[in-house]
N, C-alpha and C positions, 0 to 999 in steps of 0.2 A: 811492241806497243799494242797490235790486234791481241794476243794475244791477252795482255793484263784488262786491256778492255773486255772482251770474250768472259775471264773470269770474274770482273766484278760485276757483268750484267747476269750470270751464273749464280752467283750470290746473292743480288738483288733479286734475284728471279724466286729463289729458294728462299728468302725473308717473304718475299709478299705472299708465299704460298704457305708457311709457318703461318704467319699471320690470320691470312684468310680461314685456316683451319683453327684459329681461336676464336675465331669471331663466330665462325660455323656451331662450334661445341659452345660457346656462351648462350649462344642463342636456344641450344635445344634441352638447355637444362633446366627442369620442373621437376620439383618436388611435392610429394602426395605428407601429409604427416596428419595420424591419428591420434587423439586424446587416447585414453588406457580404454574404456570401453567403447571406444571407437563411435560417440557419438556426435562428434564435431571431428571432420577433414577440411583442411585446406590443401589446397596447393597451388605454388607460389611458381612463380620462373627465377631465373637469376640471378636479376636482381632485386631479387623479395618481392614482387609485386604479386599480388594476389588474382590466382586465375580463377580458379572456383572452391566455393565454398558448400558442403555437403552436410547438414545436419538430419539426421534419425532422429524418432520418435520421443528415444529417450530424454530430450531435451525440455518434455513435458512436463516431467518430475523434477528439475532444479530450477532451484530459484533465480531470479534475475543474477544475482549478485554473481551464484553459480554458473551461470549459462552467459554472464561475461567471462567472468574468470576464466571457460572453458574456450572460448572461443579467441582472446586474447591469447592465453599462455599456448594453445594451439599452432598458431597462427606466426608468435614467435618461434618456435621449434622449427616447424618449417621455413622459414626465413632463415636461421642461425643455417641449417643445413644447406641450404642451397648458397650462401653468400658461403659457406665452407666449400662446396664443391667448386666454387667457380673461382675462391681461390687458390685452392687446388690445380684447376688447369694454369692459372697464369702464373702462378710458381714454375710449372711444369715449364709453361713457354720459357719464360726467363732464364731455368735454370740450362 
């Protein structure tokens, strides 16, 4: 009886610490993502939330319409990638 005791608190013990090391890696995942001439960066965390946003000069020369465009379709790329790594690890946990 100590003993099946012993090994499910063993296992429990090795869940919460699996766990904690997802939670750990979720947390440190930020993503940097550059337009082609790298004049709009973002970079997001994990769960896509945006940490900082980086525009260069060249933003001078496009138009509003362009310098949404750029900073939208940016913005999404970074996001796609990082909701991709993070499900990446919890795959990983699961699996």
């Amino acid at each position: 009886m100590v003993s099946q005791f012993d090994a499910l608190e063993a296992a429990a013990r090795t869940q919460l610490g699996r766990i904690q090391q997802l939670s750990t890696d979720l947390d440190a995942i930020q993503v940097e993502h550059s337009d082609d001439d790298a004049t709009v960066t973002v970079s997001v965390d994990g769960a896509a939330r945006l940490v900082d946003l980086h525009l260069s000069e060249g933003i001078s020369r496009m138009s509003p319409a362009e310098f949404e465009r750029a900073v939208v379709h940016t913005a999404a790329a970074a996001a796609r990638n990082a909701l991709a790594r993070r499900g990446t690890l919890i795959e990983e946990f699961n699996g």
